[in-house]
Each structure stands twice: as structure tokens, then as C-alpha cells.
C-alpha positions in Angstrom: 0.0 0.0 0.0 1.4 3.5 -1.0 1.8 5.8 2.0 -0.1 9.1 2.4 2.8 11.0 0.7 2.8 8.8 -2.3 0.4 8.4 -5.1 -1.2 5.2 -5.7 0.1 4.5 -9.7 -1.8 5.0 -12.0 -3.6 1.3 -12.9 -3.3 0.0 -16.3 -7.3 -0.2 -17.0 -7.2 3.3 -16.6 -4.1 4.8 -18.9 -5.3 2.7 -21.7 -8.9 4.0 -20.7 -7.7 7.3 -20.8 -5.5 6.7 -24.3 -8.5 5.5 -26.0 -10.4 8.6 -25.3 -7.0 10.5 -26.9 -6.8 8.5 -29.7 -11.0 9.1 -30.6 -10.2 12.9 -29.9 -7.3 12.9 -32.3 -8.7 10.8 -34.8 -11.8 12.8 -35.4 -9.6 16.1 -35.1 -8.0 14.7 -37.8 -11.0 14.3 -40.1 -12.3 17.7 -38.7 -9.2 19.2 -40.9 -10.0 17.6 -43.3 -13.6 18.5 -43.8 -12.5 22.1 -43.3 -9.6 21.5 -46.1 -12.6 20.5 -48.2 -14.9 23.6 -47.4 -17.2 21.5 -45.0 -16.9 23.2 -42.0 -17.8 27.1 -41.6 -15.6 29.1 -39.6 -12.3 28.1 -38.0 -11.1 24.7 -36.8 -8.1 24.9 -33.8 -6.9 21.2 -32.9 -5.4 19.6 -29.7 -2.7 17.6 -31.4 -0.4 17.5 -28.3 -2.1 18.6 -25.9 -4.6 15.6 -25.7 -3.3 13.9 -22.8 -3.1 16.9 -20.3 -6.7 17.4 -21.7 -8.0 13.9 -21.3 -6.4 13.8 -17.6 -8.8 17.1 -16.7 -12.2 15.7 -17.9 -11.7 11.7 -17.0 -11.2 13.0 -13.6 -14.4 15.2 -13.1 -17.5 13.9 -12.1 -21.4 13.9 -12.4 -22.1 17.3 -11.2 -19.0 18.9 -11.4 -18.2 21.8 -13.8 -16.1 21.9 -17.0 -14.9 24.7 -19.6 -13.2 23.4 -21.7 -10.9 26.0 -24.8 -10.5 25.1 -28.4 -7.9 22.3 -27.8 -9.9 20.2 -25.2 -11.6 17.5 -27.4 -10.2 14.9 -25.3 -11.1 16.1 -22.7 -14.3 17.1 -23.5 -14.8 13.6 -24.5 -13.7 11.8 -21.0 -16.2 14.4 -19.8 -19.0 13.0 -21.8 -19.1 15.0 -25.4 -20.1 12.4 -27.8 -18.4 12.3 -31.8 -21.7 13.2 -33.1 -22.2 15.8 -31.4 -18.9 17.5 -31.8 -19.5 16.8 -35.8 -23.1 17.6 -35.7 -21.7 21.9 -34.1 -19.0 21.6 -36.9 -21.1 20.6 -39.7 -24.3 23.1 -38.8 -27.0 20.2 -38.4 -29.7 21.2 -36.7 -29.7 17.9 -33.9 -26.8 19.1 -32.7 -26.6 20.7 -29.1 -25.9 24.1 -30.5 -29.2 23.5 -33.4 -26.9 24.6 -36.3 -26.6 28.3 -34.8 -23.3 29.1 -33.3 -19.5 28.8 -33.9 -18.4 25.5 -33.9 -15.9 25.9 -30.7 -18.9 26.7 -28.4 -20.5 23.9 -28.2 -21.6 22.8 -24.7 -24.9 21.6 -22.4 -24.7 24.1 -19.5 -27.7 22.1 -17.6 -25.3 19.1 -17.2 -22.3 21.2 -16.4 -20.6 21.4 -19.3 -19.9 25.2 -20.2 -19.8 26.5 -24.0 -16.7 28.1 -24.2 -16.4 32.3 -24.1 -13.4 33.0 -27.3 -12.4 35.9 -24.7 -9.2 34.5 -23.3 -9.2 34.1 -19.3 -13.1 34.4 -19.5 -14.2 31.5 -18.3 -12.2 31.2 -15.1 -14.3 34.2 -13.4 -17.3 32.1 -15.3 -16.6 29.1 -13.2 -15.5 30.9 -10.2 -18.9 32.2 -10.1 -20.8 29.6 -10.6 -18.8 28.0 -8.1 -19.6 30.5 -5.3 -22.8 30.3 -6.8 -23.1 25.9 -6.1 -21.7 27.1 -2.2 -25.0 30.0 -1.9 -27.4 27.2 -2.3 -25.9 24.9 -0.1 -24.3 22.4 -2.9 -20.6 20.9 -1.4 -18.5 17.8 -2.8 -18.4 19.8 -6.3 -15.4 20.9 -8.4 -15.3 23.4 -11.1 -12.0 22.9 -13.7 -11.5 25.3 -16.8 -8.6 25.4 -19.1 -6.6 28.3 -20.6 -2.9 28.6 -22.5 0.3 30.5 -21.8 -1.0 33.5 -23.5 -4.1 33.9 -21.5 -2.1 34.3 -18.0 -1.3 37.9 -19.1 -5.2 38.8 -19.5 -7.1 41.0 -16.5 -9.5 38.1 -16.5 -7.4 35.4 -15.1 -6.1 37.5 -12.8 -9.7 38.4 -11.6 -11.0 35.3 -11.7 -8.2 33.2 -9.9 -8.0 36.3 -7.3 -11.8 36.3 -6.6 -11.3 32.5 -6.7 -8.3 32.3 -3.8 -9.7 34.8 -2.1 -13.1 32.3 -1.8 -11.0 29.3 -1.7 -13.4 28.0 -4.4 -12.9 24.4 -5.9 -11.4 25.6 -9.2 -8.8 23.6 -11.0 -6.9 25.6 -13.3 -5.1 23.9 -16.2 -2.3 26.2 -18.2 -1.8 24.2 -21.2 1.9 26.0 -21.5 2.4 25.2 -25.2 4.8 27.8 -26.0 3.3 30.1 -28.2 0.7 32.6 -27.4 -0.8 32.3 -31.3 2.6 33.2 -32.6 4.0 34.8 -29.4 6.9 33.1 -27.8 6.9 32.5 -24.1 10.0 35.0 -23.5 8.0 37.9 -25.0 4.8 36.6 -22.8 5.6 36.5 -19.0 8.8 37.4 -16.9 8.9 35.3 -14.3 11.2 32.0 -14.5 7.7 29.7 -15.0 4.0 29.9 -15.0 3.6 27.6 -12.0 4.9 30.1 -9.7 2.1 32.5 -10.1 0.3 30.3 -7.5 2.6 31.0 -4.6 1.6 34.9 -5.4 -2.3 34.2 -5.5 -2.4 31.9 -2.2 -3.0 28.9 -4.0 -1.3 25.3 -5.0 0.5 24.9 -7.7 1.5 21.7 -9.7 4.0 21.2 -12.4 3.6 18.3 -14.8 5.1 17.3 -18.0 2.3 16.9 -20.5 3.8 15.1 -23.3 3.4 12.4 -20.3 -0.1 11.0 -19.8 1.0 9.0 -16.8 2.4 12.3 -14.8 -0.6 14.4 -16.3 -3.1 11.3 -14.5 -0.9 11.6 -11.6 -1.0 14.9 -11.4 -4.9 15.8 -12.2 -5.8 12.8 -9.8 -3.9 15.0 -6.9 -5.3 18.3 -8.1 -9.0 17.3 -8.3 -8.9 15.4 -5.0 -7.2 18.7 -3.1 -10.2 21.4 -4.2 -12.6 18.6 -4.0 -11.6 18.2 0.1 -11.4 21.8 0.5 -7.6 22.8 -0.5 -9.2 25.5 -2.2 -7.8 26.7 -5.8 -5.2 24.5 -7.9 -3.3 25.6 -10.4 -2.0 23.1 -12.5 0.8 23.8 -15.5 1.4 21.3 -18.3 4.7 22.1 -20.3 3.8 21.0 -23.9 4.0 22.1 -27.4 1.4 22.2 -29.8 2.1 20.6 -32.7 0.3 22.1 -35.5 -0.5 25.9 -36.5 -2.9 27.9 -34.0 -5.5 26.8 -36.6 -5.6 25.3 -39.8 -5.5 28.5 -41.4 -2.4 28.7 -39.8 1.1 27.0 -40.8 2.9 27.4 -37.4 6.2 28.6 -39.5 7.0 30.8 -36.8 7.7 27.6 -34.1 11.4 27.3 -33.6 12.7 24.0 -34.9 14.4 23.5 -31.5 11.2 23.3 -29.8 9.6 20.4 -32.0 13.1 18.4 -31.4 13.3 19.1 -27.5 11.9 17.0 -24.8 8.0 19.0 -25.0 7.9 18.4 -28.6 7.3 14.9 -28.1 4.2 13.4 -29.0 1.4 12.5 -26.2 -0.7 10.6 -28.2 2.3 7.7 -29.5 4.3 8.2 -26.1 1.2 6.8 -24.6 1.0 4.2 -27.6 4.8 2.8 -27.0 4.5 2.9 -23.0 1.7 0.2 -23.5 3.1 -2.0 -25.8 6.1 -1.8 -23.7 4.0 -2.2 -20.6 2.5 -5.0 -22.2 -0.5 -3.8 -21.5 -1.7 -4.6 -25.4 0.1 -5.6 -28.3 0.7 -2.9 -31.2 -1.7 -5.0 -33.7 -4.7 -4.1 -31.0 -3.7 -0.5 -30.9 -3.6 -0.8 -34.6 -7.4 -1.8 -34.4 -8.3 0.8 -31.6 -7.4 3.2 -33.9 -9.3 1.2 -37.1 -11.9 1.3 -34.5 -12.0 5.0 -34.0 -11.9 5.6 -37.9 -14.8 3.8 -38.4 -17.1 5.4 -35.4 -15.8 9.1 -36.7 -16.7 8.0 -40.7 -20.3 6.8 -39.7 -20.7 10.0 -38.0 -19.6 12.1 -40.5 -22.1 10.2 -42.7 -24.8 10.4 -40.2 -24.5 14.2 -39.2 -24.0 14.9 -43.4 -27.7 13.5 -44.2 -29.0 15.7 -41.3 -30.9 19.4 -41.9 -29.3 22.3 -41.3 -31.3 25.2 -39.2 -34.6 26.7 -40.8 -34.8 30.2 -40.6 -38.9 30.0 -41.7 -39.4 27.7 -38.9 -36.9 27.4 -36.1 -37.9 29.5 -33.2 -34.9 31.7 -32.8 -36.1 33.4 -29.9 -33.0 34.2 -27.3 -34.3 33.1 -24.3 -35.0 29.8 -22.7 -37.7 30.4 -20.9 -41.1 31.2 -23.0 -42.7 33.8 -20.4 -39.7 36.0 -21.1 -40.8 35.7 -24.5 -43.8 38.7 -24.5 -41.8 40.5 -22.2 -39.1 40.9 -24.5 -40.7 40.9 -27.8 -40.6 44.6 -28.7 -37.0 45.3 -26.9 
């Protein structure tokens, strides 16, 4: 038995649990690029590629009831937290069964009721978001809860995380802040972003914990989520939890990433989460590389019925969709003239 200053390993079940969910995100990321190379998809596409097993490690830890905002690069996690391939295709490709009926940008998707937040663009944004609705949970008498929301390198310099993690300390709230530090703030490198030696140490100045992982690791990024989680979930109050990573494509696919130094893609963070995880359990013997080979043949096929699924489906009617902004119909009179 591990003592109380160790952590219990992470169990084998679980990592490959965990890489499956990685290998689905990446996989349909993959065809999300290129539906949008083929004029499929309206607006922009951003992908995770990289940062999938810090992301995976956020949501597979969270729990019925908890919170989750997720940014741009989360599919994996929002996938361990319960977003389905259909509906991430059916926001992308506009059909109106999708949670977002066909009318909003693609990287908003969410279902609030359940706890899953659509995702504010406005960098730092959503950790005041979930900070509120955290102190929010505590007003009406809700406990056991946790509230995580993710953010990158570049949004640490915005008013809002400082607002938001303050109010947040200051509360000792049950927030779990992930910094995906993936180097580049769009094309702004980390030496023209923040001053201090690294991002981790911004906890010490807000009160809080901090946690340092590296994130091309999906075992330490288990490890270290695992701890986080269960510290604001027993009352440790704010975590703030770095992941040193680098993302491996463009900001977006409108974007060729020629600015990333070549350095960075052959140091230690340019490493690949996704077939690090791959060679630690064939290694492991854990599973043999012909039924990670099918895992992924397995993922192809449920992201290709999808696609041909969500493709057949209707778009939003403007002569009959009710397109009235609020949720509840006896706003509706109320507002009708405003």
C-alpha cells in the first residue's frame, strides 16, 4: 500500500482508458481538418494535437455534477467528460440535432444544464465564469463539487485570469486551473509573454497550489490531475496546475505554425502525447501494437459513420426554427418589442 505522501500508480485499465479517449479525440480532429480543407466546415477549426493527454487527464477526472470549460484544444477532454463524436460533428457541420441547433461557432458547443460550459473565445473568461458559478453551487448549499476550466500560456497575461483566480483564492473555491503552456501565445513566444522563471509560480503569489507536470506524459498528467482534483474537492481551495507541452500544428488550420522554432519540436515538450502513450503500452504489455492498430481502425470507423450520419441531417430553418433568445417562454412577451 502506498503511503499518504505517495500516489497510488496510475492502474493500467485506466491509462489505456484514458488513451482511447486521446486516440478518438485525435482521430476525429483529424478528419475535422480535413472537412474544413474541403470547405465542409464554416468558420475556423483549432486542434489539440499535443495537448490531448493533459486534456484527457482534466475531464476523465471530473464527475457527475461537477463543472467543466473546456478552450479550443480540449476534445479529449471534452470527450472523457461526456461530449459524444456526433455531437462535436453535428456543431462543426451546422446540423440542426446538434446541441448548438446549427446556430453558433463551432468551438462553443456545450450543455450548460449538465455542467458542461460552451466556451467564451475571450481569453481568461471563463475562469471568473466558473468561479462564479462555483460561489454560486456554495449560496445554495451544494458541497462535494469541483469546477476545472482550461486556458494557455497566453491567457495568464489577461485581466480576467487575474480576476478570476484572485476572486477565486480569495473564496477558496474548488477551481482547477489547467495552463496548457504550449509555447506560443498564437505566434507569441513564451520569452516575449511572461517574466517570471515559470507559470507555476504565479500560485505562490495568488495563495494557492501549484502543480507542475510534464504533458507530453499521460501518466504524470493522471498523476497529477488525480492530486489536483482530490485537493479542491476536500477543501484545498484553488489548484493551479501547469502542463509544459507544445502544440504541434498551426494555431489553426489557417495557420502554418512557420514561426515555431525548430528547437522546440526536437526538444523533450515536442514529443508526441498521443504515440508516447502508444509505446509505454506496448512496452508495458498492457496490449500488443496490432490491438492498438485496431483501436485506432476502431475509432476511424465510429468518426466515418458519424460524419455520414450528421451529413444527411438538416441544417437550421430560418422559416421555422424558433430563434427566440431566451429559454424560458414567459420572457418571450416581455421581450418581444425590446
Amino acid at each position: 500500500m502506498p503511503t499518504k505522501k505517495e500516489e497510488a500508480p496510475v492502474a493500467s485499465a485506466d491509462f489505456i482508458k484514458a488513451y482511447r479517449v486521446m486516440l478518438l479525440a485525435r482521430v476525429l480532429e483529424e478528419k475535422l481538418a480535413s472537412l474544413y480543407r474541403a470547405g465542409a466546415i464554416k468558420g475556423g477549426v483549432f486542434l489539440g494535437r499535443g495537448q490531448e493527454a493533459l486534456s484527457v487527464s482534466v475531464g476523465i477526472h471530473l464527475r457527475k455534477g461537477d463543472i467543466y470549460a473546456p478552450l479550443i484544444r480540449d476534445q479529449a477532454g471534452r470527450m472523457a467528460f461526456g461530449d459524444t463524436v456526433l455531437d462535436t460533428l453535428r456543431t462543426y457541420l451546422g446540423s440542426q440535432l446538434g446541441p448548438m441547433r446549427g446556430r453558433d461557432g463551432n468551438i462553443h458547443r456545450g450543455r450548460p444544464r449538465e455542467g458542461y460550459y460552451a466556451m467564451i473565445s475571450h481569453l481568461g473568461a471563463m475562469i471568473p465564469a466558473v468561479a462564479g458559478a462555483l460561489l454560486a453551487r456554495r449560496l445554495k448549499g451544494e458541497s462535494g463539487i469541483v469546477g476545472a476550466t482550461c486556458i494557455g500560456d497566453g491567457g495568464t497575461s489577461t485581466g480576467a485570469f487575474h480576476e478570476g483566480l484572485n476572486a477565486a483564492a480569495v473564496e477558496k473555491l474548488p477551481l482547477i486551473l489547467v495552463v496548457a503552456n504550449n509555447q506560443y501565445a498564437y505566434s507569441t513566444p513564451n520569452s516575449r509573454q511572461f517574466a517570471c522563471a515559470d507559470l507555476v509560480d504565479k500560485a505562490a503569489g495568488y495563495g494557492i497550489a501549484g502543480h507542475k507536470v510534464d504533458a507530453t506524459s499521460l501518466e504524470q498528467c493522471l498523476l497529477t490531475l488525480r492530486k489536483a482534483v482530490r485537493a479542491a474537492r476536500e477543501g484545498g481551495g484553488p489548484q493551479l496546475v501547469v502542463g509544459d507541452l507544445l502544440r504541434l500544428v498551426g494555431h489553426g488550420e489557417h495557420d502554418d505554425g512557420s514561426y515555431v522554432d525548430p528547437a522546440l519540436k526536437s526538444s523533450p515538450v515536442g514529443r508526441d502525447c498521443v504515440l508516447l502513450a502508444e509505446k509505454k503500452i506496448i512496452s508495458k504489455k498492457w496490449a500488443s501494437a496490432e490491438e492498438c492498430a485496431k483501436w485506432r481502425r476502431d475509432a476511424e470507423e465510429e468518426v466515418n459513420a458519424g460524419v455520414d450520419k450528421v451529413r444527411r441531417e438538416p441544417g437550421p430553418d430560418p422559416e421555422e426554427d424558433d430563434w427566440a433568445a431566451f429559454s424560458q417562454h414567459q420572457f418571450d412577451e416581455q421581450y418581444a418589442g425590446a
